[in-house]
C-alpha positions as CSV (number, residue, x, y, z in Angstrom):
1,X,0.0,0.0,0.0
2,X,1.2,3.3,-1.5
3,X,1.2,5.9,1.5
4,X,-1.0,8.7,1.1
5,X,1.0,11.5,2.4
6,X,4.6,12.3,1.3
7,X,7.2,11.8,4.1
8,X,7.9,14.9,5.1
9,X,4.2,15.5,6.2
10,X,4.3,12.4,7.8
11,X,7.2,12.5,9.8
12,X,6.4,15.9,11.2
13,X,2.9,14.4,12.4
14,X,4.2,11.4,14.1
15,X,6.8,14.3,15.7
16,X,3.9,16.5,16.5
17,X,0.3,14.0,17.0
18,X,-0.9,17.2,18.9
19,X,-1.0,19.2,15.5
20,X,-3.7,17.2,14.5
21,X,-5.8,17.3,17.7
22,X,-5.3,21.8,18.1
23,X,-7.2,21.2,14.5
24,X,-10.8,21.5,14.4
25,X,-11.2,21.3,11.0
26,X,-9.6,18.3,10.5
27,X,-10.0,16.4,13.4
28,X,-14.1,16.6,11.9
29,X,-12.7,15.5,8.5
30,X,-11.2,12.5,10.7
31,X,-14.0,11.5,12.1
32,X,-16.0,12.1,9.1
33,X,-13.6,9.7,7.4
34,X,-14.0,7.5,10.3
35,X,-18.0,7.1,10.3
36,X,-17.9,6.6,6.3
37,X,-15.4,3.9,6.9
38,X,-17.6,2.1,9.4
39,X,-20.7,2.3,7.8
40,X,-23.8,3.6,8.8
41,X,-25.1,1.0,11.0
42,X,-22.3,1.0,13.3
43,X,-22.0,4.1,15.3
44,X,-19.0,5.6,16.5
45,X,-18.7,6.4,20.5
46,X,-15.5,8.3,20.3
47,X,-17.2,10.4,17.5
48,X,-20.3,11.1,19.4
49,X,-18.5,12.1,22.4
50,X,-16.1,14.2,20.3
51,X,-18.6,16.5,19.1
52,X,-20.2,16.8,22.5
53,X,-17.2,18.2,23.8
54,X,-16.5,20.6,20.5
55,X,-19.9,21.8,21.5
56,X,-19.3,22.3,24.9
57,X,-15.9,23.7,24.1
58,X,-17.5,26.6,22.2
59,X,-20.0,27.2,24.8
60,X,-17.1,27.8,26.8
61,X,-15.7,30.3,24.7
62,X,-18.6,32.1,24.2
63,X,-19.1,32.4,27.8
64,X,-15.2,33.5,28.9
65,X,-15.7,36.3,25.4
66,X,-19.1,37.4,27.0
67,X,-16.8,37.6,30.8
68,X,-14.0,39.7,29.4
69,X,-16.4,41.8,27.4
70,X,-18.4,42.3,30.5
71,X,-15.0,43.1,32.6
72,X,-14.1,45.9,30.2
73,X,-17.0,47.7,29.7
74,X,-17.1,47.8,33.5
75,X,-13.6,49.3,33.6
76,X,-14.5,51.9,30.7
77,X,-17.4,52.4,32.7
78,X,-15.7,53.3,35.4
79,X,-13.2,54.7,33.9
80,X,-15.6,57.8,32.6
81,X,-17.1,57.8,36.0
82,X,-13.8,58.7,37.7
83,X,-13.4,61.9,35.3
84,X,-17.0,63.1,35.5
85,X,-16.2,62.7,39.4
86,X,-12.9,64.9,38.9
87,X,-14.6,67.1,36.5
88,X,-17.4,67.6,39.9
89,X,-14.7,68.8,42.3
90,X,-12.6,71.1,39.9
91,X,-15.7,73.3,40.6
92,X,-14.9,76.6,42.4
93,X,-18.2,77.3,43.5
94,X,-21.9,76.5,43.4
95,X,-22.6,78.6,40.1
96,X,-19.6,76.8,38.3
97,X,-20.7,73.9,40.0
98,X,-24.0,74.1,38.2
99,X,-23.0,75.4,34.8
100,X,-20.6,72.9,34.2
101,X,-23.2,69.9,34.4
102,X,-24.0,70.3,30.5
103,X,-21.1,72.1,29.2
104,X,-18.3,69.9,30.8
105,X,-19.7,66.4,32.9
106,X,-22.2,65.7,30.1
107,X,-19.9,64.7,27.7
108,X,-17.5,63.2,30.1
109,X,-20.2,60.5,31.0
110,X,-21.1,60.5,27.0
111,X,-24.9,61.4,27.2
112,X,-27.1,64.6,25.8
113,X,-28.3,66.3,28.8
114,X,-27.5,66.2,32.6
115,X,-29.6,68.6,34.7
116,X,-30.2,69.2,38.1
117,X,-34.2,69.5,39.0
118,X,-35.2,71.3,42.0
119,X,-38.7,71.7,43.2
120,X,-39.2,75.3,44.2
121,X,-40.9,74.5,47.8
122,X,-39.1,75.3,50.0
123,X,-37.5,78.1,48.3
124,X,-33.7,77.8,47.6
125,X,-31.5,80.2,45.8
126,X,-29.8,78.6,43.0
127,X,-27.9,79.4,40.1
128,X,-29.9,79.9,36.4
129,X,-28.8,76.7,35.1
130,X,-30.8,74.3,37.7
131,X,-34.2,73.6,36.2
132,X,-37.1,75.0,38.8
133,X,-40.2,72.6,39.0
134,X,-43.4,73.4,40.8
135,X,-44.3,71.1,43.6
136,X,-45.2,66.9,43.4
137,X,-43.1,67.0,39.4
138,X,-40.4,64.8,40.8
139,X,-42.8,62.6,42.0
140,X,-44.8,62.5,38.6
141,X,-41.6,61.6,36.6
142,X,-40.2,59.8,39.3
143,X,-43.2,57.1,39.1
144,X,-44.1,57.5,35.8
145,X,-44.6,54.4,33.2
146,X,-44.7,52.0,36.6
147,X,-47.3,51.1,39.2
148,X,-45.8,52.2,42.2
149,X,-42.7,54.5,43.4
150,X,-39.7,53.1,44.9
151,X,-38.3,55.5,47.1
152,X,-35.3,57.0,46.3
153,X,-33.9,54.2,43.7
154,X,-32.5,55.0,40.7
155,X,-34.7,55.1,37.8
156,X,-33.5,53.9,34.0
157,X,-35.5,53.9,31.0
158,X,-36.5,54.6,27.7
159,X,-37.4,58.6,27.9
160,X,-40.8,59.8,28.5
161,X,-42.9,63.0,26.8
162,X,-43.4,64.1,30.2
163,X,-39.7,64.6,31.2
164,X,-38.7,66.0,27.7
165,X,-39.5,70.0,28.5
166,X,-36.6,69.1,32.1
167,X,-33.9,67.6,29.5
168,X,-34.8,70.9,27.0
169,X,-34.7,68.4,24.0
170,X,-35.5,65.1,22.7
171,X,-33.8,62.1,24.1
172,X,-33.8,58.4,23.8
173,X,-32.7,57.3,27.0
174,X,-33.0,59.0,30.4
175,X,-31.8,58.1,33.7
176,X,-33.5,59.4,37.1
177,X,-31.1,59.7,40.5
178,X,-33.1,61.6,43.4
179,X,-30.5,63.4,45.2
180,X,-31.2,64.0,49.4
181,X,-31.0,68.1,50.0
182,X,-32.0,67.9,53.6
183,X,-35.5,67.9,55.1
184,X,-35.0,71.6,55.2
185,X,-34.4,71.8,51.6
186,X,-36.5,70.9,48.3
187,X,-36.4,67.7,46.7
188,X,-33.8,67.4,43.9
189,X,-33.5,64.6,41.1
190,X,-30.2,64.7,38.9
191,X,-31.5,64.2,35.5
192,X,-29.2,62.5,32.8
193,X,-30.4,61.8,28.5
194,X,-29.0,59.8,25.7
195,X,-29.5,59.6,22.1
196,X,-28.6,56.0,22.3
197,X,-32.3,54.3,23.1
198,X,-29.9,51.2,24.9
199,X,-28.1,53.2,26.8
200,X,-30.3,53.3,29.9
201,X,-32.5,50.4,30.6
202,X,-34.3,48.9,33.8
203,X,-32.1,45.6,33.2
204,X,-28.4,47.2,33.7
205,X,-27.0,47.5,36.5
206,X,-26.6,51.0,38.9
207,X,-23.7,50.7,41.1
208,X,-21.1,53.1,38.6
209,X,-24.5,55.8,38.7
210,X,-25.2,55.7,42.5
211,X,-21.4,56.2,43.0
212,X,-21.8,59.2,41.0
213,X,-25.0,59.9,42.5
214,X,-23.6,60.2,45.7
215,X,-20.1,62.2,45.0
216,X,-22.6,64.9,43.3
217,X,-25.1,64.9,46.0
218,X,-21.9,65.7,49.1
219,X,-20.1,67.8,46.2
220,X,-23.4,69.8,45.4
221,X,-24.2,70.0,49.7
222,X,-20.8,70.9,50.2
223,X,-21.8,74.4,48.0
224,X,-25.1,75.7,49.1
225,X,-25.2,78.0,50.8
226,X,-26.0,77.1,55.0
């Protein structure tokens, strides 16, 4: 019997079996070759199993990409947080403080608009770029599109006609933090729009926001006036 493959090729695989194995491709053109050798009424055990294990081999994969995908957008995420949070205290006082929420940390955290929404009871002098509502509207956007508030929990969604005249144009996205003044202050909700309609959405996750949430809320306290 003539051999099939010229001896150079040959010697290097019975140097190097692994080669062979560290191939999918061919190890299924093996197999194939295999089963077609065999027959079909005889199945082939070590083939069966072998494909079960390809299968759960790229299963594998898939779920380790979808990990270190998950693991960098994280860091990125976090990354952008960490300036934004920079960007808060570079502030000199409550008026920069205030005017630099659109012009500067709204496209640091990559979204349209990011205003701060006071209710005007009790009366609080701010600077012209905080948004003034009247009484009970944090409350109405707050809960609205769900049966029943949640407190002070961050809200993500897609963005609703009734918060469009806060974020002063059309958004996609919106996300929602309530920020704690004082019980001798007026309730406040930091206000924050995307174009991108996947950006915020009730399934992800809040822990890089309510970090923010919270440096703004001490930074903001830490410039009102007593």
């Amino acid at each position: 019997m003539t051999d099939a493959l010229d001896p150079e090729t040959r010697d290097r695989l019975l140097a190097d079996p692994g080669a062979i194995l560290a191939d999918r491709d061919l190890m299924r053109a093996l197999v194939a070759a295999r089963e077609a050798e065999v027959g079909e009424n005889v199945i082939d055990i070590r083939g069966r199993a072998m494909q079960v294990l390809e299968t759960r081999l790229q299963r594998l994969e898939s779920t380790h990409e979808s990990v270190i995908a998950a693991a960098y957008d994280n860091q990125s995420g976090m990354a952008v947080i960490h300036r934004a949070v920079l960007g808060l205290l570079e502030t000199a006082d409550l008026a920069d403080f205030t005017a630099a929420l659109q012009t500067d940390i709204a496209p640091l955290l990559r979204v349209e608009t990011l205003r701060l929404v006071v209710e005007e009871d009790p009366p609080l002098d701010l600077p012209p770029d905080v948004v003034i509502a009247p009484p009970g509207t944090l409350d109405r956007i707050l809960t609205a599109g769900r049966r029943a508030p949640r407190g002070d929990d961050i809200v993500l969604r897609a963005a609703l006609v009734v918060t469009r005249p806060l974020h002063g144009r059309t958004v996609a996205s919106e996300a929602l933090l309530p920020v704690d003044l004082g019980a001798e202050r007026p309730r406040a909700v930091l206000l924050m729009g995307s174009a991108d309609a996947d950006r915020f959405m009730p399934a992800h996750g809040t822990d890089l926001l309510r970090f923010f949430g919270q440096v703004f809320r001490l930074a903001l306290l830490a410039r009102l006036p007593a």
